[in-house]
N, C-alpha and C positions, 0 to 999 in steps of 0.2 A: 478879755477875760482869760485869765490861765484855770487851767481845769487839772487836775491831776489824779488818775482816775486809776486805779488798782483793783486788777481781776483776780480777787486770790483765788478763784476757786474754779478758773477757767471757764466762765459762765457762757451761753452763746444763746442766743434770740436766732428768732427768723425775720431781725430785721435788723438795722443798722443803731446798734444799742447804744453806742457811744458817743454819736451825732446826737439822738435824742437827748442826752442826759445832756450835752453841751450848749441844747438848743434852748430846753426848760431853763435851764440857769441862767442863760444870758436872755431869756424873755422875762423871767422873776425879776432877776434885776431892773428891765429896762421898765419894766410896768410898772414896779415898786418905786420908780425914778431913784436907784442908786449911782446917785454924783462921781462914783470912782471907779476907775478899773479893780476889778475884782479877782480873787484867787480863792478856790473852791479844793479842798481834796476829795475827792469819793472813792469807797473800798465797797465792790461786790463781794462779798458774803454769801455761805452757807449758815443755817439755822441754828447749829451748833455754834459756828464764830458771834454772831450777834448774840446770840444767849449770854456767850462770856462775857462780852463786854456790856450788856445790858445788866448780868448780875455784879459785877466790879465797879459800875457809875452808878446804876440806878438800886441795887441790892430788890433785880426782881430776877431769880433764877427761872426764866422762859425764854425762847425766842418771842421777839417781834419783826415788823417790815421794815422799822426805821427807825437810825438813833441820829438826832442833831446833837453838834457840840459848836453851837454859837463860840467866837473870840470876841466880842462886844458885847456891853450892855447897853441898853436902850431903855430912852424914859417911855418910849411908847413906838409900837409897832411901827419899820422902816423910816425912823426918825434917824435919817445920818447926823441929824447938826449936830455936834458934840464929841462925831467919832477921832476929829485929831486931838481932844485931852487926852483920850486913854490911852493908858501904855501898852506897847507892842499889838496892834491889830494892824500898823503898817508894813508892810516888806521893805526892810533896811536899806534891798539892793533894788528889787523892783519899783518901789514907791504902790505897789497896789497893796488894796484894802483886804486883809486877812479876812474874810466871812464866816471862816470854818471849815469845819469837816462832816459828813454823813454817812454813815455805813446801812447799805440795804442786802437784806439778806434775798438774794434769786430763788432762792426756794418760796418763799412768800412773796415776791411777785406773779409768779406760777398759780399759784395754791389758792389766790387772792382775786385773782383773773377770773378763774375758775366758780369762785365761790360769788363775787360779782357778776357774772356773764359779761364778761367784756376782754378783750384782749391785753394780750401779755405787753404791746406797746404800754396800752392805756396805762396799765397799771404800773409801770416803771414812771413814764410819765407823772403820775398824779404823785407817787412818792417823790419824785422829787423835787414838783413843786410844794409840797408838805415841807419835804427838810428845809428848802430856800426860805419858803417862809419864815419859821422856827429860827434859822439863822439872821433874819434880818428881825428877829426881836416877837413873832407871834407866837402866840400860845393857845391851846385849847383848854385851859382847865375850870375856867369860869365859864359861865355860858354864854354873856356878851361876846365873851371874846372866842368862844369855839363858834358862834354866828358868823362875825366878823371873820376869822379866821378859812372856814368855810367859803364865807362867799368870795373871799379872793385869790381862791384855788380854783375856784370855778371860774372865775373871769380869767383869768390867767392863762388855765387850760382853753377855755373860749378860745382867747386872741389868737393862741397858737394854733386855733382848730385840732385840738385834739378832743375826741368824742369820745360816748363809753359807745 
């Protein structure tokens, strides 16, 4: 799995943030049984940077903790069969599976922690098993599917033994 990870805001944990966010991704995947090597971009954010780009894709001028930009559609959540019809989700040069991109703003991982009682690991972690998911095709906006959704953030987080 390539990972390409961008600190614009020179963010820093008191623990190994970058390993974590490599370690959720390549566990989404491997749980979700994704067939391919994979390429992930991720940009740590300040509140401000997500706002813009939240007000520019989504026209909601606020910060949030997470924006997914899935490259695939899916007929139904972590369904790869179908991903070599689509055009350009493979890397020309790599042969791996484009997934997408996620922007998490560090300041709402902080704020989020806080407001949860659980640590600033936890909560980077569960963002980014969120976005993984969102990129391999879930969604929460219906309520089966914010269930479902749900519960495979938990299991996920489980396997990796990550706790609040």
């Amino acid at each position: 799995m390539t990972a390409a990870i961008e600190n614009e805001v020179q963010a820093s944990f008191d623990f190994d943030w970058e390993a974590l966010i490599r370690r959720c991704m390549e566990g989404a995947l491997d749980i979700e049984g994704c067939p391919y090597e994979a390429s992930v971009e991720v940009i740590l954010t300040d509140n401000e940077g997500i706002r813009e780009i939240n007000r520019d894709t989504r026209g909601i001028d606020a910060p949030t903790d997470v924006l997914s930009f899935p490259m695939a559609y899916y007929e139904s959540p972590a369904d790869f069969d179908g991903l070599e019809d689509q055009d350009d989700v493979f890397d020309p040069d790599s042969g791996e599976y484009m997934l997408g991109s996620m922007m998490i703003s560090c300041e709402k991982v902080r704020s989020q922690a806080l407001e949860y009682g659980h640590s600033e690991m936890r909560e980077l972690a569960f963002l980014v098993v969120h976005s993984m998911l969102h990129l391999m095709g879930y969604d929460h906006i219906e309520e089966n599917d914010r269930i479902l959704m749900e519960e495979r953030q938990r299991d996920i987080l489980d396997q990796l033994g990550i706790s609040r």
